[in-house]
Every structure is written in structure tokens, then in C-alpha cells.
N, C-alpha and C positions, 0 to 999 in steps of 0.2 A: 546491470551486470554484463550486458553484451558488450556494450560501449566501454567496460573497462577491459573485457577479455579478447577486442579487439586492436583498442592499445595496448594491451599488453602485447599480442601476437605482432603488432606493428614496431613494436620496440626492440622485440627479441631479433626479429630479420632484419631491424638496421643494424643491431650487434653482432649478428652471430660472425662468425668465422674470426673475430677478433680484430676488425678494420678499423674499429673506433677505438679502440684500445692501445694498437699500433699507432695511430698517427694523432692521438692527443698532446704528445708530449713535443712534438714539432709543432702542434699547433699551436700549445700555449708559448713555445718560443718564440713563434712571431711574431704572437699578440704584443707579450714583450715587448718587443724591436719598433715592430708597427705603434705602437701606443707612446712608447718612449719618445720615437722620431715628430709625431703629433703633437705632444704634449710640448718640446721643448722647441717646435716652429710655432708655438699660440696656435695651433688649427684646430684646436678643441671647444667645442661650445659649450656655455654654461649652462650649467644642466645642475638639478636640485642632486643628480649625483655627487656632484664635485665637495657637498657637505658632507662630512664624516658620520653626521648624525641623522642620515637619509634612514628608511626603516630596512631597506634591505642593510647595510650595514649593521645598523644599532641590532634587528632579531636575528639577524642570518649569519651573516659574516664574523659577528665576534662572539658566536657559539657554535662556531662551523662544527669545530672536531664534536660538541654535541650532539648535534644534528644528526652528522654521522653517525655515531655508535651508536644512537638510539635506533635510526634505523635497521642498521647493519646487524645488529642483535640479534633481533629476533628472524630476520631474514636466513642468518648462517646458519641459527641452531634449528628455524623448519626444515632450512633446503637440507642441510648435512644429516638430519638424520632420517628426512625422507628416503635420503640418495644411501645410507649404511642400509635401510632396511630393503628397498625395493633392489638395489643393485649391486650392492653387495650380501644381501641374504642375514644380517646381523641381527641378536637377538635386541630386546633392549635396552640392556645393560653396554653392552658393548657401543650400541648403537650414541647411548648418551655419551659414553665416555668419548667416542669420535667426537664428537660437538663441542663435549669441551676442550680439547684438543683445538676445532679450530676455532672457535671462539677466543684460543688464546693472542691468535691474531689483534686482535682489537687491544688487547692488557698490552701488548707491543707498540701499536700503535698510539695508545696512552702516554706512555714511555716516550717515544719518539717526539710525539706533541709536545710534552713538559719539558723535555729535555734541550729540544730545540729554540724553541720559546725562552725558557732562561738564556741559554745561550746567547740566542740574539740581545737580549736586555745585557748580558754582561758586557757582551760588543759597544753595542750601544757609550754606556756608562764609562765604560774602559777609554774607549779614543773621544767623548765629547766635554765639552768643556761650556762654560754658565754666561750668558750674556745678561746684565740686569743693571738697571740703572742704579747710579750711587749717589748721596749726597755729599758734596763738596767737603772734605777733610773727612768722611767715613771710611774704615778699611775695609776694602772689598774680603769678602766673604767666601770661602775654597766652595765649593760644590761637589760633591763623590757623587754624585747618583741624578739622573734627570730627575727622580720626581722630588727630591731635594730643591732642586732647580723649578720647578713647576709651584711648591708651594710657594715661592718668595716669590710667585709674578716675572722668571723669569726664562729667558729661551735659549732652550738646549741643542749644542750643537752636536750630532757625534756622526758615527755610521750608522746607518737606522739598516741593516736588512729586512726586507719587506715582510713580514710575520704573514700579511693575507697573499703574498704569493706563493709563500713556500705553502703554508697549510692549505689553500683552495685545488693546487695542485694535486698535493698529497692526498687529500681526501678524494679528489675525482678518481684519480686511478687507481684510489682503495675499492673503491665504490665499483668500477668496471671492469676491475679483476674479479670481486667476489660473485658479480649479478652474470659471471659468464657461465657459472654452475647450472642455469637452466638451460643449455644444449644438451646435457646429458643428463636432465633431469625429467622423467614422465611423473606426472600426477593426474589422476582420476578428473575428467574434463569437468563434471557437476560437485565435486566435492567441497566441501566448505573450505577445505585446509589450498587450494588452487584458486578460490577467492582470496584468501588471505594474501597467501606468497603475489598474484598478483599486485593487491593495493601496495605492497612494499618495495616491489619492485618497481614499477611506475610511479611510485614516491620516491626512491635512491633516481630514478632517472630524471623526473625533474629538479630535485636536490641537484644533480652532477652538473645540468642546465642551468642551475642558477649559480653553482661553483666557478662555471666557466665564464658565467657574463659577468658577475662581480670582477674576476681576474683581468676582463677588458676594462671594465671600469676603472681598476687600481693601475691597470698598465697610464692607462689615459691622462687620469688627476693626479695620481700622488707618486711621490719616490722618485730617487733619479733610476738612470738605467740599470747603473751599476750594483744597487741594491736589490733591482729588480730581478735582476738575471742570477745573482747569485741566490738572492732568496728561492726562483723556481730550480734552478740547478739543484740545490741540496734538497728540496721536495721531490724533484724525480727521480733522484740519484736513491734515497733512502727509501722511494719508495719500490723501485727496481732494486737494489738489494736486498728488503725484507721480502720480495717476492720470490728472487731468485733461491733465497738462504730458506724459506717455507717448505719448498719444490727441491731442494736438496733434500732437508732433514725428514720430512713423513715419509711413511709409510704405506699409507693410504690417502690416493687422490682423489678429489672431488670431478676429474675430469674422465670417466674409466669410459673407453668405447664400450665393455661388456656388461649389458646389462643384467647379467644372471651368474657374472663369474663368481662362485666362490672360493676362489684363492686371491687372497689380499696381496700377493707379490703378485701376481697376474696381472691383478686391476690395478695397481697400480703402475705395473711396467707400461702396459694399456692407455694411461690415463697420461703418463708422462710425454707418449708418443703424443696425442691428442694434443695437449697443452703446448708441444714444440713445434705443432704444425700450426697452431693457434698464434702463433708469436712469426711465423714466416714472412 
């Protein structure tokens, strides 16, 4: 328990003030650029990465947004209604219902996943077209859909936007938006409930760590630039405007300086300074 309550205290002062938060989204740009430039001079070594069906891949990667919400879950609805009752004063009823408020973050980000995810496949399907071998006087065969293509053995051309760029993106800075609620979060230092909130939080931060490395991986092996860059662009772009649109519509902020206010326009007026100095 020391050992996790001191990584945990080690995790929180690399993040606090919001430094890592601010400069992820330039850093996965580079990786991008850097990884692209790599890939397409041969300066990448073979590596058991480079197979699609490595195990980070196959358990991590192609249940990212899993991963995420199962963490993120139960993380939001401790800290949030720890943070209604100790700092905002909230019964708890009221208390639950903040939680699920922002719990609804995640049903959005749901949304944003599937939504996106089609999208790309309709891309996909839309501009590419079926390469497959044919037997001499056979009429070639239309193809609508790669996996059309994929069952007859054969290979699909289209736009592939990068689905593990945009998503490993999107889930990082899901991920170090919600876990910056512990600056202004106090919990009882022997409580059971600060062992918990630890383990999930030092779980979202090496989840974020393996978000990030995976994304160097995909910048490295797979996709051209141009799917790359556009797939991380729509992952920061939407995940900076469900932040922004978040921090617009509440009422009540998970970032309040007063820790004893009880007026909810207060702590949240409070809360929104905080959060805009956090972003500076």
C-alpha cells in the first residue's frame, strides 16, 4: 500500500497544474510526423510490433475505448461524489445525481466512438475499390464493402483513416482530463475509499502510457501520413470540443478552489477559474 500511495503522489505532481495535458496533443503530432518520416525512409526495425496480432494490439488496442470506460467508471462516480459531498456540502441524493451527470460523459463518448468508427468504415468502402485475381473469360465481380472484398481473398484499396489513431488519442486525453479532479480532491489518507481511487488511477495512467506507446507503434508500421494525421486531428479536435461544450453547459465543476463553498454558482464560478488557469 505504500508503494502504490507513493506512486500515486508521484503521478499526481507529474500532472498537476495540467502540463501533461497541454502538451499531449503536440506530442502525439509528432509522433505522427516523426513515425511517418521513419516509416516511409525503411528506418524502422522489425519488430514483433509490426504484426497486427502482437498482444498489445489483439487485448489492448482493439478494446481501447473498453478499457477506458471500464476504468473511467467507477473512477468518476468515486471522485465526483466524493468531491459533491466533501466540497460542495451535498446530500446524497443530490450527490448521486452529480455523478450521474458526469458519468454522462462516457454515454458521449460512446456516441463519439461508434460514431466515428462507422464513419471511417463508410470512408473506407466509399473511395476503395477490390483487387482479386480472375479466371480467364470470368466476369469480374463489383465489390461495395471491403469485407465483401476480404471474403473472396481479395485486397481492398480505399482511404483507410487510422481508427487506433484517432481512438488512442481520444481516450488519452479522456483519460487526463477526468484524473485532473484529484488537485481538488481531499480524501481521508488511511481510508479504504483513497486506496481504491488510488488503484484506478495509477491503472488510467498506465492505460494512458500504453495509449501513447501503441500510437508510436501505429505512427511507425502501419498507414500512410495522411490517414494518420487526419485520424489524430478528428480525435483531438472532438475531444477538445466535448471538453470545451462539458465546461460550457454544467453547473457544477469538478475543479471548485472552495473547498467548503456551499453555493453551487460560486463553486462553480470558482472552479471554472481553476480549470482556465489549468489550460494556460
Amino acid at each position: 500500500m505504500e508503494r502504490l500511495e507513493r506512486g500515486g503522489r508521484c503521478l499526481r505532481a507529474a500532472l498537476s497544474g495540467g502540463r501533461v495535458r497541454r502538451r499531449l496533443p503536440g506530442l502525439l503530432l509528432a509522433i505522427a510526423l516523426l513515425g511517418s518520416a521513419l516509416k516511409d525512409s525503411d528506418l524502422v526495425p522489425d519488430t514483433p510490433l509490426r504484426n497486427k496480432r502482437n498482444p498489445l494490439n489483439v487485448y489492448f488496442v482493439k478494446v481501447a475505448w473498453a478499457w477506458t470506460l471500464w476504468l473511467l467508471l467507477p473512477f468518476i462516480a468515486l471522485t465526483t461524489y466524493q468531491f459533491a459531498r466533501s466540497n460542495f456540502l451535498y446530500g446524497r441524493t443530490r450527490s448521486v445525481l452529480l455523478v450521474l451527470r458526469r458519468l454522462s460523459a462516457l454515454a458521449v463518448g460512446t456516441a463519439v466512438w461508434y460514431g466515428c468508427t462507422e464513419l471511417f468504415v463508410y470512408i473506407e468502402n466509399l473511395t476503395g475499390e477490390c483487387s482479386i485475381a480472375t479466371k480467364p473469360g470470368d466476369t469480374p465481380r463489383l465489390y461495395s464493402t471491403k469485407r465483401e472484398c476480404h471474403q473472396d481473398n481479395g485486397v481492398w484499396s480505399g482511404f483507410d483513416i487510422s481508427g487506433h489513431c484517432f481512438l488512442l488519442s481520444y481516450c488519452a486525453l479522456m483519460i487526463l482530463e477526468e484524473v485532473a479532479v484529484l488537485e481538488g480532491l481531499s480524501i481521508d489518507q488511511n481510508s479504504a475509499l483513497r486506496v481504491v481511487v488510488n488503484v484506478l488511477f495509477v491503472s488510467l495512467c498506465f492505460l494512458t502510457m500504453i495509449w501513447v506507446f501503441m500510437f508510436l507503434c501505429t505512427a511507425l508500421y502501419f498507414h500512410d501520413f495522411s490517414q494518420k494525421l487526419l485520424g489524430v486531428l478528428i480525435g483531438l479536435s472532438v475531444a477538445q470540443n466535448q471538453f470545451d461544450s462539458d465546461e460550457e453547459n454544467s453547473q457544477e465543476g469538478l475543479w471548485a478552489r472552495s473547498a467548503t463553498s456551499t453555493d453551487p454558482e460560486q463553486a462553480w464560478s470558482d472552479s471554472k477559474v481553476t480549470f482556465a488557469e489549468s489550460r494556460v
